[in-house]
C-alpha positions in Angstrom: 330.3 54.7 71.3 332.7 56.5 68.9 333.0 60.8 69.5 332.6 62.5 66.2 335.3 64.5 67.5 337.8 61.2 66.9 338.6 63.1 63.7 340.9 61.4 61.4 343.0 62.6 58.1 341.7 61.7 54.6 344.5 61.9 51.7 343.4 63.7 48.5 339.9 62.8 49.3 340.0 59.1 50.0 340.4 57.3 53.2 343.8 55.9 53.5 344.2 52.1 52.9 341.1 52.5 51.7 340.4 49.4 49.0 337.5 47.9 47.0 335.1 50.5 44.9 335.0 54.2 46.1 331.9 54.9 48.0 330.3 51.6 47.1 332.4 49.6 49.6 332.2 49.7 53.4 336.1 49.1 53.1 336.8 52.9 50.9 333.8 54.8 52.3 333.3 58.6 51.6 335.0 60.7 54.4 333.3 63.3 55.4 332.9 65.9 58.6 330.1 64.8 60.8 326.8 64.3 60.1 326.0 67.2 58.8 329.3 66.3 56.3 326.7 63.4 55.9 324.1 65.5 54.6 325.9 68.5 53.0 327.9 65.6 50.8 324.8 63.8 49.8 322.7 67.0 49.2 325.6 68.2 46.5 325.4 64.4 44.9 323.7 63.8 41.4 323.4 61.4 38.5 325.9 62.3 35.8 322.6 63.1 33.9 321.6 65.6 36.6 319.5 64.1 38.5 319.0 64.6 42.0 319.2 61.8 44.1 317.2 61.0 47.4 318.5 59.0 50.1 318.1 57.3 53.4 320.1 56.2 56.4 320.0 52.4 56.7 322.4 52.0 59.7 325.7 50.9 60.0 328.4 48.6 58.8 332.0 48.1 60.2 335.4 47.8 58.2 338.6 45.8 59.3 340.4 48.8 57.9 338.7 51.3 59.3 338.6 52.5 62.9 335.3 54.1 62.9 331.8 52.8 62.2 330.5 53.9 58.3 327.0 54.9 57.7 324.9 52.8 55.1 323.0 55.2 52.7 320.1 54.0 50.0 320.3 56.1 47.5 317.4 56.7 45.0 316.3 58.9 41.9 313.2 59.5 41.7 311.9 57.3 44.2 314.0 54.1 42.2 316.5 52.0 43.9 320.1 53.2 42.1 322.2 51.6 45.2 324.1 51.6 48.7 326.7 53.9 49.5 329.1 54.1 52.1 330.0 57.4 54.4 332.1 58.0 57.2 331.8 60.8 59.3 334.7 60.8 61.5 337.5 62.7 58.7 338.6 66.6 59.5 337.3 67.5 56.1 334.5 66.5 53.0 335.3 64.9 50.2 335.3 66.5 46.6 335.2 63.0 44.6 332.2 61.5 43.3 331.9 58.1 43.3 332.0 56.4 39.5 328.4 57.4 38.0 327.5 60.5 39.9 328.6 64.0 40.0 329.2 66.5 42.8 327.7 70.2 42.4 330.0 73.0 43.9 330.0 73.8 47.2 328.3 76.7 48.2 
């Protein structure tokens, strides 16, 4: 079992060697701070039309470029399927980038 505390760097956002679409790959995931990173991330996360978006935990996936597991995440506006993305909770600090089609509100 991997320690939350196994706290790695992210660079200007981004996990490092991080390839393939931001956020919608299991191989360039979202870093973020722990679950509640998880949940703080996802609560600031809309549509770029300013929608609030729901979402659910599916599990987990694994990357060959990434030491850590990555949470799976369904994400839904109003109740609709929009897509999967992909968090890891194992960085020092949250990302500020959205991935391509959504839009982060400020942090509070």
């Amino acid at each position: 079992m991997h320690e939350l505390m196994s706290e790695q760097e992210s660079k200007d956002g981004k996990v490092p060697g991080g390839f393939g679409e931001f956020g919608f790959s299991s191989t360039n995931p979202i870093p973020v701070s722990g679950i509640m990173g998880e949940i703080n991330y996802l609560a600031r996360l809309m549509t770029k039309e300013g929608l609030k978006v729901e979402y659910e935990r599916l599990g987990q996936a694994a990357a060959r470029n990434i030491n850590n597991p990555i949470d799976i995440f369904e994400i839904r506006v109003k109740g609709e399927y929009l897509c999967k993305l992909f968090l890891c909770p194992y960085y020092k600090e949250m990302s500020d980038i959205a991935p391509v089609g959504f839009e982060l509100t400020m942090r509070k």
